[in-house]
Structures are given as structure tokens and as C-alpha cells.
VEXDREN-2710 file (C-alpha; in Angstrom, 1 decimal):
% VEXDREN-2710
k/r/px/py/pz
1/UNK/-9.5/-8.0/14.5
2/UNK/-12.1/-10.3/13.6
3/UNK/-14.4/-7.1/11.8
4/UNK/-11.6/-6.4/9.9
5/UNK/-12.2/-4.9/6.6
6/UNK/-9.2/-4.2/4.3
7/UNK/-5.9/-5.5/2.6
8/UNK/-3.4/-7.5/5.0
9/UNK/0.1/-7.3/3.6
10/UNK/2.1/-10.1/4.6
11/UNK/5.7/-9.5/4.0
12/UNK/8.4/-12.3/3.9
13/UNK/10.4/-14.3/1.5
14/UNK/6.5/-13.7/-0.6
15/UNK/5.0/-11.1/0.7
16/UNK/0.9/-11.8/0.0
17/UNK/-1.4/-9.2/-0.6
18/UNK/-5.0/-10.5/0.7
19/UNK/-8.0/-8.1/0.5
20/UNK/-10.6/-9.2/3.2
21/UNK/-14.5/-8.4/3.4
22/UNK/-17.0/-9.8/5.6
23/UNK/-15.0/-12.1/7.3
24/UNK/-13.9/-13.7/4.1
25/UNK/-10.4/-13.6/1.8
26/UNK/-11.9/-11.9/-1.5
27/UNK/-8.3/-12.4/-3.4
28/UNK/-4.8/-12.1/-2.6
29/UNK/-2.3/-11.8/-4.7
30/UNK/1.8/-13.2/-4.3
31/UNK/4.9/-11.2/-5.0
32/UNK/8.1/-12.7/-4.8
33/UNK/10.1/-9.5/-3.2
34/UNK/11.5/-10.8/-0.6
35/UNK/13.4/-13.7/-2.2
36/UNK/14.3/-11.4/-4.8
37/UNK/16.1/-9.1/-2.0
38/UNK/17.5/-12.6/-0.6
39/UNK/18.9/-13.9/-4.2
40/UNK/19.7/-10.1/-5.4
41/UNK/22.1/-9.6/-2.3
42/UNK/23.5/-13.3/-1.8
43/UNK/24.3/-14.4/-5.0
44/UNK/24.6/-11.6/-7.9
45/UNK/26.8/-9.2/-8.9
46/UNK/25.1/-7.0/-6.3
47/UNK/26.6/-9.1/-3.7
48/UNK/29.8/-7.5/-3.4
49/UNK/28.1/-4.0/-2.9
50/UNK/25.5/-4.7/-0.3
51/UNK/25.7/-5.3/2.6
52/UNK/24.1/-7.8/5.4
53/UNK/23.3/-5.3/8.0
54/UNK/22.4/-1.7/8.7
55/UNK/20.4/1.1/7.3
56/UNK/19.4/4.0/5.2
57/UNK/16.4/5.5/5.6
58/UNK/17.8/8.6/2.6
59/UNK/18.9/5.6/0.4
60/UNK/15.8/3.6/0.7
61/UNK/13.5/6.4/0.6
62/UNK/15.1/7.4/-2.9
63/UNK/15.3/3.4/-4.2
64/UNK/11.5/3.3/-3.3
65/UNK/10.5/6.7/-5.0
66/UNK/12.3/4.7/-8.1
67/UNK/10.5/1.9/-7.9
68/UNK/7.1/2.8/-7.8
69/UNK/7.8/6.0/-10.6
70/UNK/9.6/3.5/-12.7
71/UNK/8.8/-0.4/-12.2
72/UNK/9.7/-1.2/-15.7
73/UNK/13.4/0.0/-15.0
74/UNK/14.3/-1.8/-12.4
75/UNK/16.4/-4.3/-14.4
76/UNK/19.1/-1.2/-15.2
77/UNK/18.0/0.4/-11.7
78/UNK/19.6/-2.3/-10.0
79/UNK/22.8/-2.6/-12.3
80/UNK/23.0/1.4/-10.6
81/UNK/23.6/0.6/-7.5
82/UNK/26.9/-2.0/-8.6
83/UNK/27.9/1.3/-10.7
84/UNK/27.2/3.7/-7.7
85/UNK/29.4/1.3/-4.9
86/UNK/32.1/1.8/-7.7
87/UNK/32.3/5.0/-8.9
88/UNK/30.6/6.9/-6.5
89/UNK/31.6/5.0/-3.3
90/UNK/27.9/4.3/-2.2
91/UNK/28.4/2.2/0.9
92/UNK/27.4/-1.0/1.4
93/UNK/24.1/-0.1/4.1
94/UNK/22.7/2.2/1.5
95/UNK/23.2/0.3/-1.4
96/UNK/21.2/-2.3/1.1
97/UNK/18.4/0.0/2.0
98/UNK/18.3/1.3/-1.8
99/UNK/17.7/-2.4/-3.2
100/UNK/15.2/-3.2/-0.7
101/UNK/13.2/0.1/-1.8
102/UNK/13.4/-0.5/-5.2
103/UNK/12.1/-3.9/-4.9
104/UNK/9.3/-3.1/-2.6
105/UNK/8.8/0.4/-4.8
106/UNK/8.0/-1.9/-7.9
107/UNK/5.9/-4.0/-5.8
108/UNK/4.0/-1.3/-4.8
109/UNK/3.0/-0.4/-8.2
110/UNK/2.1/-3.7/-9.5
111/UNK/-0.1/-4.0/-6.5
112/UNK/-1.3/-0.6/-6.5
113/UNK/-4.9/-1.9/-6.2
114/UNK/-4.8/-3.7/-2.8
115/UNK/-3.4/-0.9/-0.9
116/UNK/-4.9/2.5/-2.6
117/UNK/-7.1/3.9/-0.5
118/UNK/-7.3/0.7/2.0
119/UNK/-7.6/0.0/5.7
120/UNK/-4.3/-2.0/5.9
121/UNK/-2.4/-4.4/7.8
122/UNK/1.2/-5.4/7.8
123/UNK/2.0/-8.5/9.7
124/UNK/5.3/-9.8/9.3
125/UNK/9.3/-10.2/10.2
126/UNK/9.9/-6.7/12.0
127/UNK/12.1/-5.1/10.0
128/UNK/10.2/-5.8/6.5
129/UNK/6.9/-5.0/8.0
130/UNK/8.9/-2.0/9.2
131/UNK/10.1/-1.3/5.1
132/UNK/6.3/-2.1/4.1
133/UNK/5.1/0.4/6.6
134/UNK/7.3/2.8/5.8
135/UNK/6.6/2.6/1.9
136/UNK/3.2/2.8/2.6
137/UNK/3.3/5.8/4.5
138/UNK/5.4/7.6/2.3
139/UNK/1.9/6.8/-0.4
140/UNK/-0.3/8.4/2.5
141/UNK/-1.4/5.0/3.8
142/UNK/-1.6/4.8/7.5
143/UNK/-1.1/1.0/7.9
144/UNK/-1.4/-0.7/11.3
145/UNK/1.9/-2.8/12.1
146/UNK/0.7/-6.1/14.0
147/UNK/2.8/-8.6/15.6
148/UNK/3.5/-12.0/13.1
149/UNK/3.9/-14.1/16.2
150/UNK/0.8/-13.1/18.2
151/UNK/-1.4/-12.9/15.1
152/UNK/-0.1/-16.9/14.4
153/UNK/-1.2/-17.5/17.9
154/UNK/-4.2/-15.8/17.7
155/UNK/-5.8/-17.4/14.2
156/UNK/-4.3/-21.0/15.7
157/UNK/-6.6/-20.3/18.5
158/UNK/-9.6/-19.1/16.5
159/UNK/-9.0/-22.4/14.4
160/UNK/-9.3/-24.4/17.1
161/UNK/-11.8/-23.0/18.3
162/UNK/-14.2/-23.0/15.3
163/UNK/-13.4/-26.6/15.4
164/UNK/-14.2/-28.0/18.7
165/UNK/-17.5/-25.8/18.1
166/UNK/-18.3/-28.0/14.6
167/UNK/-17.6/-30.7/16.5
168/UNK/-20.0/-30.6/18.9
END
């Protein structure tokens, strides 16, 4: 879309925020959600309540709500869901989805900025872009899902491009 105006969300181990104008990056701004999510479910206490695999849209859909209502309690937020696996038998795909939308809810608000009222973009892994879309929507932003693989291709081939026509 080389015309695009608007925010392009980048999710991945750092998802990047970059707001675009005129052809040109006007700022972006780096969140590190993703290896959060990574660390969070591989190596806390959280570990041995989340699972790898699955999903639940409910769970995630509350976890995100949190998130972006209350981003400075998502130190005790998280502690919850160890609490809920234990005494309330919250399995491990929802405690999963919940994490993931309590991370990407408190992302959301610090970022609040690049995505209110914006033309955006989500390029990334398929099922984070999926998450990001989701959250986004759920804030009555109607982001446009493009595929990380062709849109490498595609801005290698514009490089090159732009290149061989300096060169010349």
C-alpha cells in the first residue's frame, strides 16, 4: 500500500507501533509484549498454569477488558490467574488466552495514541496479528490483517528497486 496513511502494528516477540504519513515513518514506538507472554508462560510461576496451545476467545476477551481498564494492575492481575488454575480450576487454554489479553490489554493503553481513531495495519505471526486484530476490534478499530511474509517480500522488492533506480 504504498499511499498508506496510518499506524502499522507489528506484533512479535516486540510488537512496534509505527505511525506513517506521506510515505514516511513519523514515529514508532516498541513494546516488549510478546517476550513478556514468552518469559511469563516458560519460565514463572505462571508456567505451571498455562498452557502451550489452544484457545479462549471468553478468557481472553475478559484478560484484555483488564488490561486496558486497569494497566497499572497487571502485576497482581497476573498472580490471578496462578490463583484461579488453583482454586478455581481455570484450565490451562484459558489461563493462556487470559495472559495473552492482559498483556496486549495493557499494551493497548500505553499506546492508546497510535491506534485511536487510525487507519491501521497488523502485519505479523498469524495468530498474534489475529490477538491484535481482535483487541482492536473489540476498541471499534477495523484493522486490516496483512500477510508478514508477502509484505517482507514486497518492501525487499520495493528496496531493490529504489536502488537499482539511484543507481542509474
Amino acid at each position: 500500500e504504498p499511499g498508506f496513511d496510518g499506524v502499522i502494528c507489528l506484533p512479535g516477540l516486540h510488537t512496534i507501533w509505527v505511525q506513517v504519513s506521506a510515505g514516511e515513518v513519523v514515529s514508532f514506538r516498541t513494546c516488549m509484549t510478546g517476550e513478556l507472554l514468552s518469559m511469563l508462560s516458560e519460565r514463572s510461576v505462571l508456567r505451571l498454569s498455562v498452557g502451550s496451545t489452544g484457545w479462549d476467545a471468553t478468557a481472553f476477551a475478559e484478560g484484555l477488558d483488564r488490561g486496558l481498564s486497569r494497566p497499572e494492575a497487571l502485576s497482581s492481575s497476573l498472580f490471578t490467574l496462578r490463583a484461579e488454575s488453583l482454586l478455581r480450576d481455570l484450565g490451562p487454554e484459558a489461563s493462556r488466552a487470559r495472559l495473552t489479553g492482559l498483556l496486549i490489554g495493557a499494551e493497548l493503553a500505553s499506546v492508546r495514541p497510535y491506534w485511536l481513531g487510525q487507519n491501521v495495519r497488523v502485519v505479523g505471526e498469524p495468530e498474534m496479528a489475529e490477538a491484535y486484530s481482535r483487541a482492536l476490534e473489540s476498541q471499534g478499530i477495523a484493522p486490516k490483517v496483512l500477510d508478514s511474509e508477502e509484505m517482507t517480500l514486497a518492501g525487499f522488492r520495493a528496496a531493490h528497486e529504489a536502488l537499482a533506480a539511484h543507481a542509474h
